[in-house]
Backbone as CSV, one residue per row, in Angstrom:
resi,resn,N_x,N_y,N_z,CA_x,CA_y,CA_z,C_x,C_y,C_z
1,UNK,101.006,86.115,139.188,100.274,86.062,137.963,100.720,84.824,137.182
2,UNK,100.238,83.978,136.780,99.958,82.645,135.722,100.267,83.020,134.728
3,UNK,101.391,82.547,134.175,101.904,82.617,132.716,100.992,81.947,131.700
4,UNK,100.175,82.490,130.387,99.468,81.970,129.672,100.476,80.825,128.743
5,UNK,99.503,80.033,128.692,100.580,78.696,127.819,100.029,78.661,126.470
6,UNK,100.904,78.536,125.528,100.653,78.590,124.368,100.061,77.161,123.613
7,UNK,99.381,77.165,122.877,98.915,76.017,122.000,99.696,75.984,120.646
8,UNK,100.534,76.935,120.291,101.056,76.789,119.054,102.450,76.384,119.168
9,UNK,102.884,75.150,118.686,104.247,75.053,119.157,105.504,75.958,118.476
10,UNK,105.273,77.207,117.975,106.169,77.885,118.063,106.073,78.931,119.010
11,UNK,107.537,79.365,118.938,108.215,80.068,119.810,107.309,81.481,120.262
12,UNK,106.761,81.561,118.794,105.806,83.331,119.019,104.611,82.843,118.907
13,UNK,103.871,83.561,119.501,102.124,83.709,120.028,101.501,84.751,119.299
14,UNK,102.421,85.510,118.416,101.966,86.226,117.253,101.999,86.225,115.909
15,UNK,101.621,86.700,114.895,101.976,86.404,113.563,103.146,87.570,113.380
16,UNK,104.308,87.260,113.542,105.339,88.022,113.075,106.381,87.110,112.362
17,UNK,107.456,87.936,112.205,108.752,87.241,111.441,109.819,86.720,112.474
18,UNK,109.899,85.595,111.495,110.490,84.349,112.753,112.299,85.372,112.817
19,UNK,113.043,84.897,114.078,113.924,85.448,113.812,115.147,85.019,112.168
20,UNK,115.477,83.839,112.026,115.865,83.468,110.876,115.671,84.192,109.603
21,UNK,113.940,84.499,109.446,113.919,85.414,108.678,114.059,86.998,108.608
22,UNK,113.677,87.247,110.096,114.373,88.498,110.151,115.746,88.859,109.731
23,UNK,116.734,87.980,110.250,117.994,87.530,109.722,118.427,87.683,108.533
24,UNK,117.500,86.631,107.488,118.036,86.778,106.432,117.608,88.283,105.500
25,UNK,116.420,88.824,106.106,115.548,89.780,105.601,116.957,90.962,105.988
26,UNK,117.275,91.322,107.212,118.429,92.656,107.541,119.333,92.196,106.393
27,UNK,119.772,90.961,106.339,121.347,90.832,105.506,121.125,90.691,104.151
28,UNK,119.957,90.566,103.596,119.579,91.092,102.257,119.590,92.495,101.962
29,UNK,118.797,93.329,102.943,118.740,94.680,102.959,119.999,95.343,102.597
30,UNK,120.679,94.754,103.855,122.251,95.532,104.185,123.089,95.307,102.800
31,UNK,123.013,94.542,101.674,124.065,93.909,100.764,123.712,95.085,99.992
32,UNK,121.897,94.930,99.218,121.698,95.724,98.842,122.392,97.114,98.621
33,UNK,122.165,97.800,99.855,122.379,99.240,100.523,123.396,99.315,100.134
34,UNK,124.614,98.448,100.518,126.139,98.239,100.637,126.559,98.399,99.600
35,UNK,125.908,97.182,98.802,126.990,96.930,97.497,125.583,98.005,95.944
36,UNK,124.754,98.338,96.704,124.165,99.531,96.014,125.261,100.952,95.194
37,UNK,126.360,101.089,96.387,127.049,102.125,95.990,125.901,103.659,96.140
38,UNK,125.400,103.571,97.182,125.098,105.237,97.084,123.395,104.851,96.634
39,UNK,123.001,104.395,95.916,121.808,103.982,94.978,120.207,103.676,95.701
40,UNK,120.556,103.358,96.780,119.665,103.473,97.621,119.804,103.295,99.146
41,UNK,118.434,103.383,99.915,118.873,103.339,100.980,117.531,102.569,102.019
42,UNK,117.828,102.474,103.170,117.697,101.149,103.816,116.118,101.332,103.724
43,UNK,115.690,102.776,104.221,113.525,102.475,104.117,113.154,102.604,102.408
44,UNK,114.056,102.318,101.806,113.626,102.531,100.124,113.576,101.202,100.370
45,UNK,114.464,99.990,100.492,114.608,98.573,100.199,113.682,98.229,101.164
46,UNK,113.857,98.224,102.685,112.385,97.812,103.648,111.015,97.747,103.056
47,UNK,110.664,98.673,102.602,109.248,99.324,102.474,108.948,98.834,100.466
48,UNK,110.152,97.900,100.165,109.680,97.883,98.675,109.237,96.119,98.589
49,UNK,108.443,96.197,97.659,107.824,94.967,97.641,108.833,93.601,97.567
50,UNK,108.556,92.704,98.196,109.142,90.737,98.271,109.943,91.015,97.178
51,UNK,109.148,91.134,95.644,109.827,90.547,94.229,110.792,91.056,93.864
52,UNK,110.306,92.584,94.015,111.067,93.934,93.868,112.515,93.501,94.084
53,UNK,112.526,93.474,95.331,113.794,93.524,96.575,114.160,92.334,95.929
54,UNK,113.495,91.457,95.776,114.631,90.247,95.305,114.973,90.226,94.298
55,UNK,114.218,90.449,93.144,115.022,90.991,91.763,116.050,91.508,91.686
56,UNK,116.001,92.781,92.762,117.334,94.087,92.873,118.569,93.230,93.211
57,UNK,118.162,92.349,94.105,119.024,91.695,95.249,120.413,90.789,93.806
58,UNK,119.481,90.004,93.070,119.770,88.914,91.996,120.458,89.771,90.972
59,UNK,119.952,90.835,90.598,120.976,91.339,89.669,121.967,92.580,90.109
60,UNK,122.150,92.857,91.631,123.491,93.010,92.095,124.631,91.987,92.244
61,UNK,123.868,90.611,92.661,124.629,89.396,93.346,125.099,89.047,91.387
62,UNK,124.432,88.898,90.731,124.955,88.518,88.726,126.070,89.787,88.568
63,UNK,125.302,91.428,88.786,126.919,91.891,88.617,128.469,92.039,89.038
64,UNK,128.277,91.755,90.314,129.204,91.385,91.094,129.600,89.902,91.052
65,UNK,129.098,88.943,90.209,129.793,87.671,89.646,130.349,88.062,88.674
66,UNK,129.214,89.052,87.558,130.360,89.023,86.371,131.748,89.684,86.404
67,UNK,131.378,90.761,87.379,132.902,91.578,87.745,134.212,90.742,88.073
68,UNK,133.987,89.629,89.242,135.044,89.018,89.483,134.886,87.922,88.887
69,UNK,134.649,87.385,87.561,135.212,86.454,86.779,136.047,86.956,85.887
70,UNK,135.522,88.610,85.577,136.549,89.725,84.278,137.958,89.660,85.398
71,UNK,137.586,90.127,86.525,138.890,90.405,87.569,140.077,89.039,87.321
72,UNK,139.198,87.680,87.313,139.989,86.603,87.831,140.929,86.336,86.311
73,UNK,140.077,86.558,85.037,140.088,86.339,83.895,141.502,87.218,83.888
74,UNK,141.483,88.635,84.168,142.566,89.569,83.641,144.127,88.956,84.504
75,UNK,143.342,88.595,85.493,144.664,88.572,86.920,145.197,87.124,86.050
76,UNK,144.406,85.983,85.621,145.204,84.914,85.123,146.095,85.017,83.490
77,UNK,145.614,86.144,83.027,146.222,86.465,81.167,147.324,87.059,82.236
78,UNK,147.384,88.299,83.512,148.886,88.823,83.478,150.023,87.331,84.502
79,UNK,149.323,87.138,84.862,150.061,85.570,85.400,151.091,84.818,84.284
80,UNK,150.241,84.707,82.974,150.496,83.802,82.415,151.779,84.353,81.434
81,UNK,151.340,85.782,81.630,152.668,86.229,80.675,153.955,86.911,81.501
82,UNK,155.119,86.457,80.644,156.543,86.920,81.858,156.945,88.562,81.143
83,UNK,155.902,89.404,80.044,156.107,90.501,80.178,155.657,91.535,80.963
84,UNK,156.141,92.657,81.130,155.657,93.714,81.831,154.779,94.422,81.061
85,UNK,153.389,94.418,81.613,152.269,95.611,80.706,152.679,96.809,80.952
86,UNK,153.028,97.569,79.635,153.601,98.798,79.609,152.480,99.803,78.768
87,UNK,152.459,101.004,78.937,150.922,101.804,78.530,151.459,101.918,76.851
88,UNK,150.538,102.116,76.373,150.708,102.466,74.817,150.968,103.481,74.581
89,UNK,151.797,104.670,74.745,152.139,105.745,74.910,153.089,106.108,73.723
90,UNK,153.199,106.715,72.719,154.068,107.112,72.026,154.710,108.828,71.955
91,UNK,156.146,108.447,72.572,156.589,109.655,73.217,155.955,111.147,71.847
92,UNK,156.278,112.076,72.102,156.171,113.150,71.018,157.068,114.206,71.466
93,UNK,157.522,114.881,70.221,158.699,116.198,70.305,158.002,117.095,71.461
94,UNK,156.638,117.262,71.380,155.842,118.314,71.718,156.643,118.375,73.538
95,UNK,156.504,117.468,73.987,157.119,117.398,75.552,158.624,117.143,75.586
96,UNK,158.787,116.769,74.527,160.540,116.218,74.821,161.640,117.838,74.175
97,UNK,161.499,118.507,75.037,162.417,119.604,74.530,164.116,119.214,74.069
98,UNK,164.180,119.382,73.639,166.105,119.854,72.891,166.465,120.880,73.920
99,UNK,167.940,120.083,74.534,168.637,121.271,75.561,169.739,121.197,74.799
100,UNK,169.710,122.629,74.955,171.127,123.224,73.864,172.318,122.738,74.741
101,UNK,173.898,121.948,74.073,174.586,121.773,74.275,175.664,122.603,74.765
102,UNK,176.211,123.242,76.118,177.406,123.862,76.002,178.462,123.455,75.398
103,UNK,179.171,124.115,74.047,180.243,123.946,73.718,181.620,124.486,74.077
């Protein structure tokens, strides 16, 4: 049997998704899903519209910037100081019992 030859110089003879974009299309999905936390799941993001999905995509990828600039921000204030962060705790009688002295 004669292999049909293609006239289109790409790779597919159909209208589908090139692999690259398949590519980038799974590893958008997957971040989503991932860094979703629970929030959704993979045929919710598949099946939701181009803008949708990329909107969602943009303001996971902004909260997860702003998180680790607060992270980098806190980690460089305890760097910078040579005290130990100690909790604000002010003891009270209520827990600190009095043990009677044997005399």
């Amino acid at each position: 049997m004669a292999r049909r030859t293609s006239l289109s110089p790409s790779i597919l003879t159909f209208f589908g998704l090139t692999p690259e974009y398949r590519q980038n299309l799974f590893s958008q999905i997957h971040e989503i899903v991932f860094h979703g936390k629970g929030g959704y799941d993979f045929h919710t993001i598949y099946n939701m519209p181009i803008w949708l999905r990329n909107f969602t995509f943009k303001k996971l990828e902004e909260h997860y910037k702003k998180e680790q600039e607060a992270i980098n921000k806190q980690n460089k204030t305890l760097k910078n100081s040579k005290e130990i962060a100690r909790p604000n705790i002010n003891p009270s009688k209520t827990y600190n019992a009095n043990i009677a002295k044997k005399t």
